[in-house]
C-alpha positions, 0 to 999 in steps of 0.5 A: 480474519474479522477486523474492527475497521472504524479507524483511520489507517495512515496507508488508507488515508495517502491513498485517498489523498492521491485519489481526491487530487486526481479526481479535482478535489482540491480542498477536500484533499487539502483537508484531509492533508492538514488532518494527515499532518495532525494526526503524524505531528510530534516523535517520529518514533511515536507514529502509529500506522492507524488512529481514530478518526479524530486522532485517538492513539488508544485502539485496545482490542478485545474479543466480545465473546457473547456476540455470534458475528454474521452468519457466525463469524466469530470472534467479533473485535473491538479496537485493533491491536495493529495499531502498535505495529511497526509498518515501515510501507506507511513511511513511503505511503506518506512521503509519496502522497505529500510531495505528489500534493506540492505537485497538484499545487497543495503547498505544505508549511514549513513545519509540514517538511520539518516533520518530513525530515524528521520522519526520514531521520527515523526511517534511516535508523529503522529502515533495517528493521523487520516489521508486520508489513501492509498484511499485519501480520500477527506472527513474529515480524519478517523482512517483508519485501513491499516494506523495503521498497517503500522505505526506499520510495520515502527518500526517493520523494523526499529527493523528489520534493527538494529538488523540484521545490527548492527545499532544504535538505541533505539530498546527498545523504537521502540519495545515498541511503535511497541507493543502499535500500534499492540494493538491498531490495534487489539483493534479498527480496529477489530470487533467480531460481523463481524470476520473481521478487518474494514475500520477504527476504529469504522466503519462496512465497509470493505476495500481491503487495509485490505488483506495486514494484513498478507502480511507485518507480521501484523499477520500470515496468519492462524490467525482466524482474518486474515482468518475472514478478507479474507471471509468477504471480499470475501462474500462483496466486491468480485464482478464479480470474481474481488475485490473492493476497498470498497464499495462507496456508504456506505464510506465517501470519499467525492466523488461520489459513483460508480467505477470499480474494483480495479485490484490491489487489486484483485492481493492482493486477489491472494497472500492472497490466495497464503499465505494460499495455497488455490494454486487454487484460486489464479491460477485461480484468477490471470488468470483471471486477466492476461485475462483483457491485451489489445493487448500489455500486458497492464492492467488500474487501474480498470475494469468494469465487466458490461461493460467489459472495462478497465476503470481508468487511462491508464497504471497502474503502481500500478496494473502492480506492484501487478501483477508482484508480485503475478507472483513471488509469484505464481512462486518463492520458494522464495515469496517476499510476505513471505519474507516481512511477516517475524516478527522482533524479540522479544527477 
């Protein structure tokens, strides 16, 4: 389960467009806004979910079979074929993150919100589709649930943006397939017989990626599903005192079983708690987490609490992103957690 993690990720780069905003950097995160822009401009259904950091499309991967890896982490990799996946949360990721920067005073052109349509009008075809979802999975696409419910958070900002900014758009049209997608979602990514929303639609396994419910507005916090969710997830995949992804050796992802776990879902952990003032928990988790840096502040994507190592690539910025998040939401009357999970309107 080694990457080649030199490229830019549309998912990675939303969420640290929020975070520069949140932290004040106004120009940086107007920066990285244009360069956001550039790299999705032109057929929606020619979007990739990863590009090079100056906007390369061609991301070949292939196996340098002559070099061991660290400490014999083989196979090293060049490129990454994700690059040609279909990951319908990165329609979400995007929408949220640019109607929460016209929220910070960031105002986008008029070719910015074209696209943005332009982006929706696709998501409203394919929306139905299955896909590899946020984990890449590398075994035949599934209904994943976290993509579902981030197709539905990309009308749901889209609805969010022309009301508030006077936009042109078909807000009715955008409501009505917003409402079919929320149905779907609480329809087939729910079980009753575990409480708990699942992996995918159909499936009995759980996923950390499903901690987000109620962070981007999908339901409240307090909904029974919601908490449901949480202690399912806390009874399964809460390993060590830290959170893992899913369990490997249950999933298909066609990939071998065994990983560390994910730091940045456990940080997710600690905002689930921080939405339901369970104060803590969410203290005392994101403790523990701060407590795995090495001696410069660093923190990898994963954590082996058998061997207690940082395991994973070296630094982050996936897990540096969450954890700088669950500070602001520890710290901030202000929490970006609850900002983001504020619904559109109805009327």
């Amino acid at each position: 389960r080694n990457w080649d993690y030199r490229f830019c990720w549309l998912r990675d780069a939303t969420l640290i467009l929020l975070e520069l905003m949140d932290a004040g950097y106004q120009d940086e995160a107007q920066a990285w806004r244009e360069w956001l822009l550039r790299a999705v401009a032109g057929s929606p259904d020619q979007v990739q979910i990863m590009y090079g950091i100056a906007g390369e499309r061609r991301l070949t991967e292939w196996e340098v079979s002559w070099l061991p890896g660290y400490e014999g982490s083989a196979p090293v990799r060049i490129g990454n074929a994700a690059h040609g996946q279909l990951q319908l949360d990165v329609f979400g990721e995007v929408m949220d993150a640019l109607h929460q920067a016209r929220c910070h005073g960031i105002a986008a052109s008029e070719s910015g919100w074209a696209l943005q349509q332009a982006f929706l009008s696709h998501l409203e075809r394919i929306w139905v589709e299955p896909d590899e979802g946020i984990w890449e999975v590398r075994d035949e696409r599934e209904h994943f649930t976290y993509s579902k419910v981030m197709a539905w958070v990309a009308f749901d900002r889209a609805i969010k943006s022309a009301e508030e900014f006077d936009l042109d758009g078909p807000i009715d049209r955008w409501r009505e397939i917003a409402a079919t997608i929320h149905a779907d979602v609480c329809r087939r990514g729910y079980d009753p017989e575990l409480g708990s929303f699942v992996r995918s639609y159909g499936s009995k396994q759980l996923d950390a990626s499903l901690l987000l419910i109620p962070h981007v507005g999908f339901l409240p916090p307090d909904d029974a599903r919601v908490r449901g969710t949480l202690a399912a997830i806390e009874k399964r995949l809460l390993v060590d005192g830290f959170v893992m992804r899913y369990d490997t050796a249950a999933a298909d992802d066609g990939l071998p079983p065994g990983e560390g776990a994910f730091l940045a879902c456990s940080f997710w952990l600690v905002d689930a708690y921080v939405l339901q003032h369970r104060w803590r928990d969410a203290r005392e988790l994101f403790d523990r987490l701060l407590a795995l840096r090495n001696d410069v502040g660093l923190l990898s994507e994963e954590y082996n609490p058998r061997t207690r190592r940082l395991v994973g690539n070296f630094p982050q910025a996936f897990t540096h992103v969450a954890l700088v998040n669950s500070a602001f939401n520890l710290t901030r009357f202000e929490k970006p957690v609850e900002q983001r999970a504020r619904p559109a309107s109805e009327d």
